[in-house]
N, C-alpha and C positions, 0 to 999 in steps of 0.2 A: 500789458507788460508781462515779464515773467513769472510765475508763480514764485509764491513765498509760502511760506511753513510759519502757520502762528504757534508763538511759544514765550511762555512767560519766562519771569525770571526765576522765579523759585525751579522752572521744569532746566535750566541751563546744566548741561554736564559737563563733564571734566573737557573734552577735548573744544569744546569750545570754550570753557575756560582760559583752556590753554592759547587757544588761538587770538581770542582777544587781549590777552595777555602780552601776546607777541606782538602783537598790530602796536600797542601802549609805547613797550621797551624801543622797539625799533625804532619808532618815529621821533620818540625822545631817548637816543642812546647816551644824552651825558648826565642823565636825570634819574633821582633817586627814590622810590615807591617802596612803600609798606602798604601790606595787605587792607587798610582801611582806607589809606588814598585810591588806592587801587579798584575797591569797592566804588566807592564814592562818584569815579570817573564811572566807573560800569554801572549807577546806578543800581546797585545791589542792597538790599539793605538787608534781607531773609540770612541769621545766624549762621544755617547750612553750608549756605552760596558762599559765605566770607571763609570761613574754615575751607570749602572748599579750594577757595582761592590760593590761600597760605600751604597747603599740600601743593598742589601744580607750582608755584612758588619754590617749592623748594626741589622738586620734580625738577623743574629746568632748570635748577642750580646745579643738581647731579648732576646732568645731560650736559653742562659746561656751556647754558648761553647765556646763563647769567651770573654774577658772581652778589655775594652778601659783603657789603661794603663795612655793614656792621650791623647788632641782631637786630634781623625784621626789615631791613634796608637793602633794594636788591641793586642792581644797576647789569643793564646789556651790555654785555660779552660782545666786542666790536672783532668782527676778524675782515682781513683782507686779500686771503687768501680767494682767489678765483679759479676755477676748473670750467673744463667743458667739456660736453658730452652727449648723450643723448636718453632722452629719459623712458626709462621702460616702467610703464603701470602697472600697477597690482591691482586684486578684484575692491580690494577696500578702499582704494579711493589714490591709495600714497604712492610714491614711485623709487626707483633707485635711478642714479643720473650711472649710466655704463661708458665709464672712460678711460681713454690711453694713458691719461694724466694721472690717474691713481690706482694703488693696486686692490682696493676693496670699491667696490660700490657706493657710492654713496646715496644714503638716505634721506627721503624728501616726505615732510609731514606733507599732507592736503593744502592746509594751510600755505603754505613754502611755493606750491608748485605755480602760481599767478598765472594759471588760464594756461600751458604749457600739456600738452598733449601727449601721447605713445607715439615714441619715433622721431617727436621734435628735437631739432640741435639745440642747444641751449648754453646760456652763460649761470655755473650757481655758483654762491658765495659758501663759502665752506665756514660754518661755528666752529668755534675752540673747541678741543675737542679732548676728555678724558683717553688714557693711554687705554681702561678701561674699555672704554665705549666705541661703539661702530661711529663713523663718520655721517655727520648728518652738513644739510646745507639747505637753502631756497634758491628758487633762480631768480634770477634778477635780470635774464633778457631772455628774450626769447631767438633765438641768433638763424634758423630755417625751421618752415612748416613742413612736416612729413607730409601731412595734408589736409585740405582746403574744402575738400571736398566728403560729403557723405551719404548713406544711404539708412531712406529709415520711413516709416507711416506719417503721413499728414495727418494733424488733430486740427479742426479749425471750428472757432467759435466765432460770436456775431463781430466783435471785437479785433480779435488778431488769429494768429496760425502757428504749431508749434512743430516741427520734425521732431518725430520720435526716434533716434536711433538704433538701426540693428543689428550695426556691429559689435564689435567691442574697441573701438577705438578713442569713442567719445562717452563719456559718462554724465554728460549735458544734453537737454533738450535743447532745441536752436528755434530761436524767437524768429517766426516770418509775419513780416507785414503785408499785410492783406493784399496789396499792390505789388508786392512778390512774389507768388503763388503762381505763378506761370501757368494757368489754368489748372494746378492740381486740386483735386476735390479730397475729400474728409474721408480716410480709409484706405486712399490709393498710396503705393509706393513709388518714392520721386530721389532723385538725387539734388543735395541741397548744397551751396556754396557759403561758406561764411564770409562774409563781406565786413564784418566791426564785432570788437570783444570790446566793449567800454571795461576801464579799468575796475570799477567797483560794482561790477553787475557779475553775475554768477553766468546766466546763458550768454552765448553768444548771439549774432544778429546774423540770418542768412540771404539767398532769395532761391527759388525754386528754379534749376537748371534744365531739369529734364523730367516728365513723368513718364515711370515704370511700367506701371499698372494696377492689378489689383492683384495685392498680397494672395499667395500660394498657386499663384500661375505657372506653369513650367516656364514660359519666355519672360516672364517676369520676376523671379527668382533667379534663375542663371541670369539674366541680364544685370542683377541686381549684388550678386556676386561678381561681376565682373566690375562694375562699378566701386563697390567695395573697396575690390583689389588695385582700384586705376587700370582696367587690361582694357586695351581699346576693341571695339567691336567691328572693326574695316580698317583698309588700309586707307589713307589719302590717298585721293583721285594721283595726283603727282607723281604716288610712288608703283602704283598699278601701272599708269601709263610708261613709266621707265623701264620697265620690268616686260613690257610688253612692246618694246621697241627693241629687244635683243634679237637677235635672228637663230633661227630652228639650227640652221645649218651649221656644222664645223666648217671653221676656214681650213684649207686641206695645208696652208701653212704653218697651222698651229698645230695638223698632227703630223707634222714633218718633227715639229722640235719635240716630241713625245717619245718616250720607250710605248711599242705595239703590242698588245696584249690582246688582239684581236681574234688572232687564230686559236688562243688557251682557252681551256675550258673555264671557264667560268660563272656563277650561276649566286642566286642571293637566297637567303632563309629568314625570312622575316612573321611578325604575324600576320594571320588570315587578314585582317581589315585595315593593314596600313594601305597607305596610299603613295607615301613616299619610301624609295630605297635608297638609303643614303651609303651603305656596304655590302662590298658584295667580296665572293674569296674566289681565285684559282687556283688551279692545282697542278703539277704536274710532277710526274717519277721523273729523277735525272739518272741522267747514264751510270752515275757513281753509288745508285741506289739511295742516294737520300731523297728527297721531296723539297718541289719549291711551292711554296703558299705564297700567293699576291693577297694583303688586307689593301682593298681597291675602293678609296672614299671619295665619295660625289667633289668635285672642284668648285665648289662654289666662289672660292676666291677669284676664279679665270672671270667668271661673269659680275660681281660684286664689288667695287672697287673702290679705292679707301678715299674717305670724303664724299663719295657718290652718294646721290637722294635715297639710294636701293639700301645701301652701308647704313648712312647715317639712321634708317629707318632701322635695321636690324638690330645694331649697337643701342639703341635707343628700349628696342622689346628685350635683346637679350637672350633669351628661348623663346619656344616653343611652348604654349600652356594645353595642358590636356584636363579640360574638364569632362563630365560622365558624358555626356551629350554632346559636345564640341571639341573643336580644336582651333584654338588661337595661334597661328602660325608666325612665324618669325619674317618669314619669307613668302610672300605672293603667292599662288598656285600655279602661276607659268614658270617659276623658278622652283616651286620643292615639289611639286607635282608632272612637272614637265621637262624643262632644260636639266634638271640636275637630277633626278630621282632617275636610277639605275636600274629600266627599264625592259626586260627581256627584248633581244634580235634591234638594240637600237646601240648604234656608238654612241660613247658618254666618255667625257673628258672625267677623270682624276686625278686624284695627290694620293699615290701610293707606300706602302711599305712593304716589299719582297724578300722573302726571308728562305735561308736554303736550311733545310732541319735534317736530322739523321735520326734514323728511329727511336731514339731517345725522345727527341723532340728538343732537342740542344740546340741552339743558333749556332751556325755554322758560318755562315755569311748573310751577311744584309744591303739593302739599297732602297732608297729615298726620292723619292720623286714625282714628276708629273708623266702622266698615260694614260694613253685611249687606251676602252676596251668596249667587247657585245656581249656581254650578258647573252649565256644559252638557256638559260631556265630559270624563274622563279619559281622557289619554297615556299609552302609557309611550315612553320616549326610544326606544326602536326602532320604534314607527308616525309618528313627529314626526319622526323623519331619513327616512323612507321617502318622506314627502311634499316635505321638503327635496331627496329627491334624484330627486325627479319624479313619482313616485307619486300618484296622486288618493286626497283622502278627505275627512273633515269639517276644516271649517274652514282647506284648505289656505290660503287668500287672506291670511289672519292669521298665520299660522306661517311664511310665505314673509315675510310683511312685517317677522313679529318679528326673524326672525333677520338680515334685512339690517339691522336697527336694528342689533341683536346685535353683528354683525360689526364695525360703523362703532364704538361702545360699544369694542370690544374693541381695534381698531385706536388708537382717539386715548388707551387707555392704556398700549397698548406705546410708544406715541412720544411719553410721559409719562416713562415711564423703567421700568415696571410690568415685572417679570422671570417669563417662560412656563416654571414649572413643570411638566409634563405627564405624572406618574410614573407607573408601570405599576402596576395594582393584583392582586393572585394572587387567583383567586375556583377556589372547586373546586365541582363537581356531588358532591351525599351521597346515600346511601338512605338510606330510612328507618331505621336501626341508627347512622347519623352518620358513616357511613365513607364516607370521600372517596374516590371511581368517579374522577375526572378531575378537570385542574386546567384552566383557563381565566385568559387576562389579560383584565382590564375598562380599555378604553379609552373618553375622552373624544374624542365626537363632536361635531358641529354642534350636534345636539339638546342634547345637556351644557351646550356652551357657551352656548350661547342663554340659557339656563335660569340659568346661573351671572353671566353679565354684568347679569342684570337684578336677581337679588339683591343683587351688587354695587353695582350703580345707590342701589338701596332704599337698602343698609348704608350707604354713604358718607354720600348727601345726609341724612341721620335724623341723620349725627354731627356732619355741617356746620350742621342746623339749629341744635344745640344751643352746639356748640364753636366754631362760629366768630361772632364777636360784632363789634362796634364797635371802633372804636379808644378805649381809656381803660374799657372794659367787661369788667367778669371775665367768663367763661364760668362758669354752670353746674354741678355736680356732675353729672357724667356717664359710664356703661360704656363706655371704648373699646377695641376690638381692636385691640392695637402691636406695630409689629413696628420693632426698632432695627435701625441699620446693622449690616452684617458686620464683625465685629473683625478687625483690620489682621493680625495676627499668623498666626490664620485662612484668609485668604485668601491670605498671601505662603503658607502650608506646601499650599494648594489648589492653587497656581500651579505649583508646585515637581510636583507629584505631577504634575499633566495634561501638564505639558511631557513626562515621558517618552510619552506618548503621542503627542506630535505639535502638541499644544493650546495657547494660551492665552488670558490675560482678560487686562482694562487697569483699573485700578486707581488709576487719577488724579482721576476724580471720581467720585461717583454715577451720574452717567446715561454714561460709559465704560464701568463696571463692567457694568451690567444691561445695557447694549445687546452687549458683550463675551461677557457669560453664557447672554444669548439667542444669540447667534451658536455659541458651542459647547453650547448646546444641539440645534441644528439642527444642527452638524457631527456628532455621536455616533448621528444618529435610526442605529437598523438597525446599530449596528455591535456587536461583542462588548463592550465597554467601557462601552455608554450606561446600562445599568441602575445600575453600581457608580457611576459620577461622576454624574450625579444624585441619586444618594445622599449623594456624596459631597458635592455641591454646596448640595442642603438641608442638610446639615449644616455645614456652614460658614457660614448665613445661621444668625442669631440664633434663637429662640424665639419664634414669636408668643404672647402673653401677653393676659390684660384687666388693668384698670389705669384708676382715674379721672386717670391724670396722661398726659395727650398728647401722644407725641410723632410720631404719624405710622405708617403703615405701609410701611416700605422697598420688601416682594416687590412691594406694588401698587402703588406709586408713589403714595398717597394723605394727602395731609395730614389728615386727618379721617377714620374709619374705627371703623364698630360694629358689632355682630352683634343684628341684629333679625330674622332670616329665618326663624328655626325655635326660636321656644320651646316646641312639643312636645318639643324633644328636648335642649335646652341653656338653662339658669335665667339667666345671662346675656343671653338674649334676654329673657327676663321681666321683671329688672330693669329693661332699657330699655324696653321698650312702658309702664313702669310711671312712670321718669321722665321718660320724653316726653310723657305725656300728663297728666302734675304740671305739668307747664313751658308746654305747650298750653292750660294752665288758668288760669296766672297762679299758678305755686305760686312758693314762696322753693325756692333750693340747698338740697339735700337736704344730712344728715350726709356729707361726706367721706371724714371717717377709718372709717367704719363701713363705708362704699361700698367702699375699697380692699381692707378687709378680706375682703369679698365677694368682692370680684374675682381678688384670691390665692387663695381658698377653691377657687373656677371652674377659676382655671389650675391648682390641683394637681391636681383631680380627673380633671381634660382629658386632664393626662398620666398619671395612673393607668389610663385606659379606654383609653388610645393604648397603653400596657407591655400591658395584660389582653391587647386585640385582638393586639399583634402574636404575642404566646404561643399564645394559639388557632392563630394563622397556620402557627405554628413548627412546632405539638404535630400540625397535620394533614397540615405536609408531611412531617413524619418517618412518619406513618401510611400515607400513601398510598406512600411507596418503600419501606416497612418489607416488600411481598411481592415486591421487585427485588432480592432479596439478588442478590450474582455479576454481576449485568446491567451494562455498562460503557454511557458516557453522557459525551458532548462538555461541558465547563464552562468556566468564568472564574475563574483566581485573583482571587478578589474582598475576601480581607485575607490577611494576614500576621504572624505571631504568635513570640513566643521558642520554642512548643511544636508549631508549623505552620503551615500555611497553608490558607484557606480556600477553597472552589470553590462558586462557584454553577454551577448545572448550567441551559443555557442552553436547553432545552426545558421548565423546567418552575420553574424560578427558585429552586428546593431548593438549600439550602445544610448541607457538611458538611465535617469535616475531614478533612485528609490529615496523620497526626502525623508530626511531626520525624523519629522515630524509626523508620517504619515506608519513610523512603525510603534506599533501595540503590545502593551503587556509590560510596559515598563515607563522611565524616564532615560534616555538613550545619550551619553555624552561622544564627543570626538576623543580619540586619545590620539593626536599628536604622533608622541614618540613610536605607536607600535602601526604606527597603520591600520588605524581599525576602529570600529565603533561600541561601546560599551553599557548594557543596561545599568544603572544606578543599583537596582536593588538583586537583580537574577545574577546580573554577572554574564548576563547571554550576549556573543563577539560576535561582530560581522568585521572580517576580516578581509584583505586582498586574497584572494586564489580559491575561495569558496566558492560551492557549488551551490546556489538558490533556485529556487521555481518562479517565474516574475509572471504578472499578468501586465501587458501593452496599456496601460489610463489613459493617455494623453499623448498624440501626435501633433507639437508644433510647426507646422509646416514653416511659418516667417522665422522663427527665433532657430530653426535646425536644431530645434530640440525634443528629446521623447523622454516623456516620466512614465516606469513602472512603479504598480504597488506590490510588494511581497505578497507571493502566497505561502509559501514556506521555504525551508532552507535547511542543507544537509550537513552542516556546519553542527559539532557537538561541542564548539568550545564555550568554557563557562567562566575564563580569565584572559586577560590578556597576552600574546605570545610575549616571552622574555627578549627584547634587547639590549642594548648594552646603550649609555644614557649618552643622548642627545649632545654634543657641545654647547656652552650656552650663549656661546656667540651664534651659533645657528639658529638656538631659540628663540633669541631677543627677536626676528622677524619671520614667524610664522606664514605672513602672508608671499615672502618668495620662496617659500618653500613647498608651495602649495600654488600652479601659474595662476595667471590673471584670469578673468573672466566675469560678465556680467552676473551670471549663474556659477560659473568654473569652468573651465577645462581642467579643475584639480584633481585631477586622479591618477590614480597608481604611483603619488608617489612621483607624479611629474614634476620636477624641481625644473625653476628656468635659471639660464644660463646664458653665456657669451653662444654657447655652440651645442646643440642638444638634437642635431641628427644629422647619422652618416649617410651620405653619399658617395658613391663613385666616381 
């Protein structure tokens, strides 16, 4: 059976005090207890223990769940308030329930949470609650399982078998019986199902689904992340065969109903190792001297069709996942590699958007629709900036002309208010075995932007067509991509952090802010600090989301704003090619509430393939320093934690820890309020944005983790940096101010949130 923790009664602390405490009150809420009945039921008899009882006692009298009936006589605070929500974990065990139904969080002891997981929907009863104090509650159902499923080491003895988990989803080992082990042996990684959580058992009961392999495998580690994340590894036979029943051929009546773009020049700019082209641009000078640009996107809707096995499969993945080594496709590879990928010298059906510009790069006139075209050339962005940067080749004349469009595009929306994110991306070189030889940053170029500002162009005007209407005329049922203002609280603790660097932003209006933001973003190019506050800085801008209710896109400065540019690889785009050309047609407003429902569908999946990908990221930078052991390496304290501080390592962006405990010459506290860690008696900081020398200790290949030990550090602070004092409604919960995590992901100052990274 599962382990237990022997411990007497003298050794009982507070929080379990507390908790049996609760179990007592609850079970009997019309029943009156002083601290010696109380004992007595607890079998406590140790002086200590009882005194302790009577402080927690009166602990949860403040906390409002119990009231004193009269002195030394408690009786349970009955409330019958319900909420629901969904519960998001902390590293210490407790949760907050994240709901539409209230406007603070609410707070959930250990105790409270009854076997309810990260993710889970859930029903909680809300306590009485001090005007004082944050909202606290338990659940009391559990209403959907995020999931069922896990990943993690088998430990198995003569006896029984236990899944270790390695994510952080579960903070329970899961009891398997020896007749559920599906041939997995002692050491291997296997994916495990939970099958029974008995009510007063602490593990849950599993059986063995699937074995992995053997922990630190490359197919056994990505397979195991993918598992992880629920991303499927094949398509079903079903939905291959559907997809492979469509024919090569255009029907020549389908490109009767088309505007011809066959004869235009037109060509795509993608990267060197895509596979699929899902945009591609024409060009041509008109008589009148302006320019007509075609954004010409793959039609997936033509071959895809709503309800279809091909649909239902898409809808169901949602995007495209890109891990280091793979690619989990949305769509079959006879559809995003073949029928639909926009192909040099081959016709390809799209859903276009044609736009006539004048050398301003002004929209002059526009048009909406479905078109053949043939692709005369494929790019990749390193032959399209070569010619940008003087180079001769095909079609320089157009790509010189695109990108000065480009440029002007790009220009009148920074001085829109449109805020220049331009983040570093970690790309490694693999051999064929998937182990990462070198690591590499991918930066945005001219050719990038070029490319990006015209899809932009497409997205907006596609969501203007639909969304913005007459005056006294509803809009439409329509997919928009939103992005809400930055939350005020947010940005004051952003403001706060960058000032010790030297930094700040203005925060008075909207276009203050992002022209404030872009300004320190160009202050940080090239210095040690520019990767962390960029991080830091998307994360303190909202979530971009889909959603048929519009409210605008903040980072672009765009009142109108959709993703139509690549339904190869995101169903979102699908939807709209779908109801733009309902609305093209003279259709009625589609279902609404059915649409949003989509669109939540979209943004979960969005950020499940954003968690997957960043994990691949993680799992290969601890691979590739995993044969550095001893080697020391210049970094950036890039978070700070109660149990260390973290270091990106500033040649190769690896990030690992430095534990608490493993630094010398002192007794070392967290502080909290400034970010930073502090000797007791020297007074010697380790701070965010320091410069240290780390040596590589420890590469965990299973846990995707790496611990450095200091070797020194160029940091001459001997006090704490001054800020300005915490709110103590912030205080009270330290641990979400700091994210979850078995070990952390608490660094830099990472706060979680409803919405804590921008996208496009």
């Amino acid at each position: 059976m599962p382990r237990k923790e022997k411990k007497t009664k003298r050794d009982i602390g507070k929080k379990e005090i507390r908790r049996m405490l609760y179990d007592i009150f609850s079970a009997n809420p019309n029943e009156h207890f002083n601290y010696k009945q109380l004992a007595q039921r607890l079998g406590i008899k140790n002086m200590n223990a009882k005194q302790l009882i009577m402080t927690v006692l009166y602990e949860m009298k403040n906390d409002n769940m119990l009231s004193e009936e009269s002195t030394g006589q408690f009786k349970f605070k009955i409330s019958t308030v319900y909420v629901t929500g969904i519960i998001d974990l902390t590293a210490k065990g407790t949760a907050y329930l994240v709901s539409d139904e209230c406007k603070e969080d609410v707070f959930i002891p250990q105790v409270g949470l009854n076997h309810a997981l990260n993710g889970d929907k859930v029903k909680v009863l809300l306590y009485a609650r001090s005007s004082r104090r944050r909202p606290e509650g338990e659940v009391v159902e559990i209403l959907e399982r995020k999931k069922e499923t896990f990943v993690g080491i088998i430990q198995c003895s003569k006896q029984y078998a236990f899944l270790v988990p390695t994510g952080k989803q579960l903070p329970y080992d899961i009891f398997i019986p020896l007749n559920e082990l599906n041939g997995a042996k002692d050491g291997e990684k296997a994916i495990v199902k939970i099958t029974e959580w008995p009510e007063n058992q602490k593990n849950p009961i599993g059986k063995v689904l699937q074995v992995l392999g053997t922990p630190g495998d490359n197919d056994t580690e990505m397979n195991a992340i993918m598992a992880e994340f629920e991303l499927p590894v094949q398509f079903p036979t079903t939905v291959e065969k559907a997809a492979k029943k469509i024919k090569d051929a255009i029907p020549e009546e389908e490109i009767k109903n088309r505007k011809d773009f066959r004869d235009i020049t037109t060509f795509t700019i993608d990267p060197k190792d895509a596979k699929d082209f899902d945009d591609a641009l024409s060009f041509r000078k008109l008589k009148n001297g302006n320019y007509e640009v075609g954004i010409h996107i793959a039609d997936v809707s033509f071959y895809v069709t709503p309800d279809s096995t091909l649909d239902k499969e898409a809808y169901n993945r949602a995007t495209s996942v890109y891990l280091v080594d793979r690619t989990i496709p949305m769509l079959p590879e006879h559809l995003s590699n073949g029928l639909c990928s926009l192909r040099p010298n081959e016709e390809k059906l799209c859903f276009s958007a044609v736009f006539e510009l004048n050398e301003n790069a002004e929209v002059i006139k526009q048009w909406f629709g479905r078109t053949v075209i043939k692709s005369d050339r494929r790019f990749t962005y390193e032959e399209a900036q070569a010619m940008i940067e003087g180079e001769d080749g095909d079609f320089k004349t157009e790509i010189i002309t695109l990108n000065d469009l480009a440029q002007k595009l790009r220009a009148a929306r920074f001085q829109n208010g449109a805020i220049a994110f331009d983040r570093i991306e970690v790309r490694f070189d693999i051999d064929e075995k998937g182990k990462p030889t070198g690591v590499y940053f991918k930066r945005s170029k001219e050719a990038n932007k070029l490319i990006e500002e015209f899809m932009l162009l497409a997205n907006k005007k596609v969501a203007e067509r639909i969304g913005k209407t007459k005056e006294g005329q509803k809009a439409k049922t329509f997919v928009y991509r939103i992005h809400e203002q930055p939350n005020t609280e947010k940005l004051e603790d952003f403001g706060r952090f960058i000032a010790k660097f030297g930094y700040k932003i203005r925060t008075t209006s909207p276009r203050q802010l992002s022209s404030s933001m872009n300004k320190l973003m160009e202050d940080v190019q090239n210095r040690p600090e520019q990767n962390m506050i960029e991080t830091l800085a998307i994360r303190t801008m909202a979530k971009a989301v889909y959603s048929t209710v519009n409210v605008g896109h903040y980072g672009l400065a765009f009142d109108y704003y959709s993703h139509f540019t690549s339904p190869i690889r995101r169903y979102p785009d699908v939807m709209t090619h779908r109801l733009l050309q309902r609305y093209l047609d003279g259709g009625r407003s589609a279902n609404a509430e059915k649409y949003e429902e989509m669109c939540k569908h979209c943004s979960d999946m969005e950020q499940v393939a954003s968690n997957a990908e960043r994990a691949s990221i993680k799992y290969k930078q601890v691979e590739f320093m995993s044969d550095k052991l001893g080697e020391n390496f210049m970094g950036t304290i890039s978070g700070v934690t109660q149990w260390g501080f973290y270091v990106e390592l500033n040649d190769t962006k690896c990030e690992g820890l430095v534990s608490i405990n493993e630094l010398e010459g002192d007794y070392y506290e967290f502080d909290e309020e400034n970010y930073c860690i502090v000797g007791r008696h020297h007074r010697k900081v380790y701070q965010l944005g320091d410069q240290v020398l780390v040596k590589v200790a420890k590469a965990n290949l299973v846990a995707r983790q790496l611990d450095f030990a200091l070797v020194e550090s160029e940091s001459k602070n001997t006090t704490p940096a001054v800020t300005p004092q915490t709110p103590a409604s912030r205080r009270e919960k330290p641990e979400r101010k700091f994210r979850r995590g078995r070990r952390g992901d608490a660094a830099s100052g990472r706060k979680s949130g409803k919405g804590n990274r921008k996208k496009k």
